[in-house]
C-alpha positions in Angstrom: 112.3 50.8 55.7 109.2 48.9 57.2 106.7 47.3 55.2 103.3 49.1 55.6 99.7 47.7 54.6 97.6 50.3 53.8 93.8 48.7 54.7 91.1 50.4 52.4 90.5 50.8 48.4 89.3 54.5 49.1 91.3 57.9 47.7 92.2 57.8 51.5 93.8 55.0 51.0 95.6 55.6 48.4 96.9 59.0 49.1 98.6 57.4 52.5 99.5 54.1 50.8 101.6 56.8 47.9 102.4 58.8 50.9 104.5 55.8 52.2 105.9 54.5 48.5 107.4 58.7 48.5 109.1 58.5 51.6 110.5 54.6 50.9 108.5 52.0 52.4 107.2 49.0 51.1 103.3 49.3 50.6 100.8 46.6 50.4 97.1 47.6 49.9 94.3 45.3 51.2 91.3 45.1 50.3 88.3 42.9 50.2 88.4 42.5 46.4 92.3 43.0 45.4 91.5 43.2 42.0 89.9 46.9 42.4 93.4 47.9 43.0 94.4 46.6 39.9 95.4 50.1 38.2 97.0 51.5 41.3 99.5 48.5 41.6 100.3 48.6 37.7 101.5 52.6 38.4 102.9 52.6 41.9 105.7 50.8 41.0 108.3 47.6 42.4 107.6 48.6 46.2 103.9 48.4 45.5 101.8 45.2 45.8 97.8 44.3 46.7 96.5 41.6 48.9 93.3 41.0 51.1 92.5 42.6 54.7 94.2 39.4 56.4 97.1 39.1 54.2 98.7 42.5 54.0 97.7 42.7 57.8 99.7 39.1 58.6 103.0 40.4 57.0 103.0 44.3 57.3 105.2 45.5 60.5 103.0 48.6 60.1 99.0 48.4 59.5 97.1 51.7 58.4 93.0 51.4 58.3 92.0 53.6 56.1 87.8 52.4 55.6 84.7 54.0 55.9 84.2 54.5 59.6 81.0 52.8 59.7 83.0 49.8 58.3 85.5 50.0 60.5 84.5 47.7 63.3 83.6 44.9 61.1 87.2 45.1 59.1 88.8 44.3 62.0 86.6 40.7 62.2 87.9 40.2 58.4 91.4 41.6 59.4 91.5 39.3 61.9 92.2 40.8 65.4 95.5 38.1 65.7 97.0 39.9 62.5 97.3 43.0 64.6 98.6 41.5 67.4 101.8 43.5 68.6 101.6 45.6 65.6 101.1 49.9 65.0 98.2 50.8 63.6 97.4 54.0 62.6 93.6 54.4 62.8 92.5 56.9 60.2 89.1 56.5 60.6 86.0 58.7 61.5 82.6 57.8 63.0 80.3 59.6 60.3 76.7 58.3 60.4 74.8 57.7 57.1 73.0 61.2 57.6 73.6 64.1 55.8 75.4 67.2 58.1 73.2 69.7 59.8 74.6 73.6 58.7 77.9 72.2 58.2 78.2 70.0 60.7 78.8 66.3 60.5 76.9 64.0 62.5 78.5 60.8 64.0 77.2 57.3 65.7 79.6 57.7 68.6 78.9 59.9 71.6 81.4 61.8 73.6 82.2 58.9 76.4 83.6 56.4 73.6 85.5 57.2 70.6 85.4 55.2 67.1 89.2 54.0 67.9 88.2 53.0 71.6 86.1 50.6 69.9 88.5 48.6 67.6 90.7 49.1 70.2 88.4 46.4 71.9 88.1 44.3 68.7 91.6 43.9 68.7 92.4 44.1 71.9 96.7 43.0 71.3 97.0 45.8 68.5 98.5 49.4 69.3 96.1 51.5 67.7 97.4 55.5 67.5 94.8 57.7 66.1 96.0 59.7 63.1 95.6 61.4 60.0 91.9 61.9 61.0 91.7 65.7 61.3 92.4 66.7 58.3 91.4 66.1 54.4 93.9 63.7 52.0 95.0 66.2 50.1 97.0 67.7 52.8 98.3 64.3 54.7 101.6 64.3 52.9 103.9 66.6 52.7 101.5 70.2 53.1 102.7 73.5 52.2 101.6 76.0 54.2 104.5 78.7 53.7 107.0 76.9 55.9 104.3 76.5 58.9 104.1 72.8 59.6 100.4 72.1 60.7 99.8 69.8 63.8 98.3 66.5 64.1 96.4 65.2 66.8 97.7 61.7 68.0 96.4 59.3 70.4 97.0 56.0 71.7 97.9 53.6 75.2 101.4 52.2 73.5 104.4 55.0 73.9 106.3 53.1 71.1 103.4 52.6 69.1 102.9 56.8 69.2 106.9 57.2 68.6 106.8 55.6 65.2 103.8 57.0 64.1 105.6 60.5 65.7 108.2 59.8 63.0 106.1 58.8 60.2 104.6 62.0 60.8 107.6 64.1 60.8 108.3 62.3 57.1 105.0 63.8 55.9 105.8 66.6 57.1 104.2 67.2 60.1 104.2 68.6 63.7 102.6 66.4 66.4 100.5 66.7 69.2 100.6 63.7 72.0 96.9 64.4 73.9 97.5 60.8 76.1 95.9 57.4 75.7 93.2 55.9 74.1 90.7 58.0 75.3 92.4 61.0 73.7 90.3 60.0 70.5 87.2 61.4 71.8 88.6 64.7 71.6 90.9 64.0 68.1 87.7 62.4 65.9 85.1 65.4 66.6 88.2 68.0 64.8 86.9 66.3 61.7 83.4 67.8 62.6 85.5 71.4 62.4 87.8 70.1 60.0 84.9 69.9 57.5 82.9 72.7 58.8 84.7 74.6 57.1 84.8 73.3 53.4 81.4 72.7 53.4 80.5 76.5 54.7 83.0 78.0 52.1 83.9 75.4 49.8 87.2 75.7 50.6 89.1 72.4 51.6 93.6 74.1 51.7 93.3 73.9 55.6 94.8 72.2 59.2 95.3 72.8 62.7 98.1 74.4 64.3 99.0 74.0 67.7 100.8 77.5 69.0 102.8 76.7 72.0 
């Protein structure tokens, strides 16, 4: 199995990074200060280590960013863009501004004529980015039961092998997927976490996804 850093100290972090130690990958967990991830490494077991952004970047095969979206575009100056170079990355972020939602509805610091991922795409101009795992809360990315119906995810991204491994991750976590094309695709994917959340903060409840009927 590939060797997968896991970039972010966040519970979405560490639901993908336990995600990947399930399904038999090695998992590396950066962060800015290692140490926070202290008590996570002492119970994730042999396959589990922590390192900083740069480090778990330079020897992962596969990079996940898992930070606050606001922080996103600055992780990849301590990531360092030549640490991605060639590499998948899953880009789990979302563009949320530092505002509070209007009726339920988040409010980002994007517009609709360049996504979040567009932008790091640019940082990091050699790394396959392939937007994922953004349309949806953490406690359904891995493994979801929702009676037998396996709930879709939205993927985007300009590499075709890039989107074919993060196709089979998905598959692991028990997931349908949904190519919608290149980079650009992201301005459609990110705004689902607008709906996404629309919903748990108008009812409180938080149990769903998207399914794609074709």
């Amino acid at each position: 199995m590939s060797k997968v850093a896991v970039l972010g100290s966040g519970v979405v972090g560490e639901v993908l990074a336990n995600g990947f130690l399930k399904h038999g990958y090695e998992v590396v967990r950066g962060s800015r200060e290692p140490g926070k991830l202290a008590d996570w490494k002492a119970k994730a077991g042999a396959r589990a280590s922590t390192a900083t952004f740069a480090d778990a970047a330079k020897n992962a095969e596969i990079v996940v960013l898992a930070v606050k979206g606001s922080a996103a575009e600055a992780a990849i100056g301590v990531i360092g863009p030549q640490n991605l170079s060639g590499k998948t990355v899953i880009d789990a972020t979302n563009p949320i501004a530092e505002a509070p939602p209007v009726n339920g509805i988040l409010q980002f610091f994007t517009t609709m004529t360049e996504s979040l991922m567009e932008r790091l795409q640019k940082k990091a101009p050699q790394a396959r980015f392939v937007k994922a795992f953004s349309s949806v809360g953490n406690g359904q990315f891995v493994n979801p039961d929702f009676g037998g119906t396996r709930p879709t995810m939205f993927i985007a991204g300009n590499d075709a092998a890039a989107k074919a491994t993060v196709v089979t991750i998905l598959e692991q976590f028990g997931w349908d997927s949904e190519d919608v094309g290149g980079a650009e695709g992201a301005r459609a994917i990110e705004p689902l976490c607008m709906l996404w959340c629309s919903r748990g903060f108008l009812r409180n409840k938080w149990n769903h996804a998207f399914h794609l009927l074709r």
